[in-house]
C-alpha positions as CSV (number, residue, x, y, z in Angstrom):
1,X,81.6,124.2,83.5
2,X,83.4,124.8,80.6
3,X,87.4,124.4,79.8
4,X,88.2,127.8,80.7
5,X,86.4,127.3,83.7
6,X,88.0,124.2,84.8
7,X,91.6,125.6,84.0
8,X,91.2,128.6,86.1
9,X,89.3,126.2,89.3
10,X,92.5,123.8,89.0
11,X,94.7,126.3,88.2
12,X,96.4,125.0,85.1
13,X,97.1,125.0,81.3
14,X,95.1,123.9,78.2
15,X,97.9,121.3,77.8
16,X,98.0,119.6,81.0
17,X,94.1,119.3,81.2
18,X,94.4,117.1,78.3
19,X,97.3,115.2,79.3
20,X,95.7,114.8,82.8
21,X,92.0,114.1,81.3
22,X,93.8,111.4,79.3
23,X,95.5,109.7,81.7
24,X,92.9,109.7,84.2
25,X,93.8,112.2,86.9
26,X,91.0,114.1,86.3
27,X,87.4,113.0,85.4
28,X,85.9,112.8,81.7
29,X,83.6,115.2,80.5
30,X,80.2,115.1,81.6
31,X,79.2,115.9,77.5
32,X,79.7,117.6,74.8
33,X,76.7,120.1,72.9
34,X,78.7,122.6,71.0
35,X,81.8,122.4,73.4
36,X,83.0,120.2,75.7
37,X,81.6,120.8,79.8
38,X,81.5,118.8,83.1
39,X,78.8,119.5,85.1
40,X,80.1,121.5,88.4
41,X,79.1,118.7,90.9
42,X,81.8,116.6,89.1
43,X,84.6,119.4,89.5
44,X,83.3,120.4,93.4
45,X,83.8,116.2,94.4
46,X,86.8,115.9,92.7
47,X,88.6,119.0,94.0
48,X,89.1,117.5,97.5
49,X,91.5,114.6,95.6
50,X,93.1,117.7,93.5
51,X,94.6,119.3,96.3
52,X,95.8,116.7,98.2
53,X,98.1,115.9,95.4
């Protein structure tokens, strides 16, 4: 999944991905080719913990 793929599954803004991703809220990047991605398993496990918040 890409960025703009994650921001419209969590439902938020370029910004607060970042700030979030660097704090540890939500999970690293699975890699990096020619842009950034995290694979979809890691966005489907994690969602669960998303909502609850």
């Amino acid at each position: 999944m890409r960025i703009g793929d994650v921001l419209t599954v969590l439902e938020i803004s370029h910004q607060t991905l970042y700030k979030k991703e660097e704090s540890g809220e939500i999970p690293q990047r699975d890699g990096k080719d020619t842009r950034p991605y995290w694979h979809s398993r890691t966005i489907r496990e994690f969602l669960p913990k998303w909502r609850q918040r």
